[in-house]
N, C-alpha and C positions, 0 to 999 in steps of 0.2 A: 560556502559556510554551512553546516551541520551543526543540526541542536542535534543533542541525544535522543534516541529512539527510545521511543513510548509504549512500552509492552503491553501495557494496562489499556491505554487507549485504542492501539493498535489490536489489543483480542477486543477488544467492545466494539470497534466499526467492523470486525472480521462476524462478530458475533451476531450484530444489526443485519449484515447481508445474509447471513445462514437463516437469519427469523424470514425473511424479508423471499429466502427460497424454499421453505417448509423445514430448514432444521439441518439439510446436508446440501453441498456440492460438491462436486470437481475440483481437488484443491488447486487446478491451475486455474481454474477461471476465477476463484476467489481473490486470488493471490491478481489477477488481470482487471477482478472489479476494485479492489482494495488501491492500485497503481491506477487508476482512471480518479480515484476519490482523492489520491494524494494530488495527481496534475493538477486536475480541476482545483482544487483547495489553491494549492501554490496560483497558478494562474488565476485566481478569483481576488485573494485573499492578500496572497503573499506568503502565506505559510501554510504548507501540507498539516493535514492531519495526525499520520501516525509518526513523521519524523523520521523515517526508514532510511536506507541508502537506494539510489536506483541502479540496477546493471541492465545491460543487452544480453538476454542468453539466446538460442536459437530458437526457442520459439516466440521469439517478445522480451518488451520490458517485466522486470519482476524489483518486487522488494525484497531487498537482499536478507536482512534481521525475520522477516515473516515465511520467507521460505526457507530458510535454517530450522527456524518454531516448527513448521512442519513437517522437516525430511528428517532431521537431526535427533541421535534418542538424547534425552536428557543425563543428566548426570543424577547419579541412583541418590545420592545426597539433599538433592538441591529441586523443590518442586517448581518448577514455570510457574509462573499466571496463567500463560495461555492455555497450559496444558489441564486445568482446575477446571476449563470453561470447554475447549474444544477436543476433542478424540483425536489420536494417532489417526492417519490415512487405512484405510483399506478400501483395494479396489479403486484408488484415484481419488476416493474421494475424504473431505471431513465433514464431522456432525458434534451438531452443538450437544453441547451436555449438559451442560447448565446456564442458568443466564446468567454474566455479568452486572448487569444491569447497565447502566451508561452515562456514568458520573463523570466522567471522566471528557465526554464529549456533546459540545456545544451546542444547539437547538438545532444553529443551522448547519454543523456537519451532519447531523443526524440526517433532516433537509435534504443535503447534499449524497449523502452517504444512498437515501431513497430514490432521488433525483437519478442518482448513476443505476443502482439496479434497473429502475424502470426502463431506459433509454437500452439496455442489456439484457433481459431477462428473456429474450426470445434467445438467447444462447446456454438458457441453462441445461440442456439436453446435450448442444452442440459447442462446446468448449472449443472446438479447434475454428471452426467459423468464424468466433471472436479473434481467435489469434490471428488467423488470416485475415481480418478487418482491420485489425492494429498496423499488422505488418506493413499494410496499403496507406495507415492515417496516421501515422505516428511515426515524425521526422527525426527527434533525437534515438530512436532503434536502430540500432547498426547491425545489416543487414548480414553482415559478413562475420558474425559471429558463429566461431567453429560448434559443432555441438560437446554439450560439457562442460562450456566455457563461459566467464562471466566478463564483462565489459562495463566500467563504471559508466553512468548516464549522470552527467554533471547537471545540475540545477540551471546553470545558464543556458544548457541547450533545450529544456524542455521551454524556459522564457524567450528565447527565440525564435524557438519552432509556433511561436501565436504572436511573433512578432514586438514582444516587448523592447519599448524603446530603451536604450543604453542608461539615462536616467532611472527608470523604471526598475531595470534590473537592480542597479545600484542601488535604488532606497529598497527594494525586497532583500538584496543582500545586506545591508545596514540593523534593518527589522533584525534580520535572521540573527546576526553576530550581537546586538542586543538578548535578544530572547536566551540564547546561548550565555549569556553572562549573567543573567536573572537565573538562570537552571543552577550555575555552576557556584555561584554564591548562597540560593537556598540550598544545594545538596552539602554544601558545609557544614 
């Protein structure tokens, strides 16, 4: 089950880690701490942060909607959020340009969202270190994914791979399909 991706939310925790590393990164390891912030949340919580899709590409899990935000140009019509707050890549990396500020997310994502930097931030020089870490600790990544290629990462496998009991999953998926219908009646 899939609530709608949260763009507004999703640049405020991309934005809390860019303060949180001087203002730029790597956008893959953004994109590696932003999917470490959504697990953790699901596995804490029951519901991720930014609401993204997850795939397996080859070098790791990635959020599918925040790595489009960053490779992808925009349509000349139509201004992003994201794109208000964060810079186009160069040289790997992105840098924050303006604060969003962070209304949009909860005390303890923020919490959370610091909690994962810190546990990571010895890889902010070394982005592929990180991915080589994942690739070792992270059982719903399938390994066998070609390069270029993207591979959905179902919600049930990241609940498994920490052992969530089959109850468990089901009331996180019940939340989910809730939440999802509270979205779908206020965007009415």
């Amino acid at each position: 089950m899939r609530v709608p991706f949260n763009e507004a939310k999703a640049t405020q925790a991309a934005s809390r880690l860019l303060r949180l590393a001087g203002g730029r990164l790597n956008y893959m390891l953004l994109i590696k701490l932003l999917y470490l912030t959504d697990r953790e949340a699901l596995l804490r919580w029951g519901r991720p942060v930014t609401f993204d899709e997850y795939y397996s590409m080859h070098k790791g899990p990635i959020l599918s909607r925040v790595l489009d935000l960053i490779t992808e140009e925009p349509e000349p019509e139509f201004q992003r959020y994201w794109d208000r707050f964060i810079s186009a890549p160069s040289n790997w990396q992105v840098s924050l340009t303006q604060d969003p500020g962070a209304g949009q997310l909860s005390q303890a994502e923020e919490e959370l969202i610091e909690e994962v930097f810190n546990q990571n931030k010895q890889y902010v020089d070394r982005p592929f270190e990180l991915v080589k870490l994942l690739h070792k600790t992270l059982p719903e990544w399938d390994k066998d994914i070609p390069e270029g290629r993207r591979s959905p990462i179902p919600i049930v496998e990241i609940l498994k791979a920490r052992q969530k009991s089959a109850e468990e999953i089901s009331a996180i998926h019940g939340e989910l399909k809730s939440l999802n219908r509270i979205r779908n009646f206020v965007a009415r």
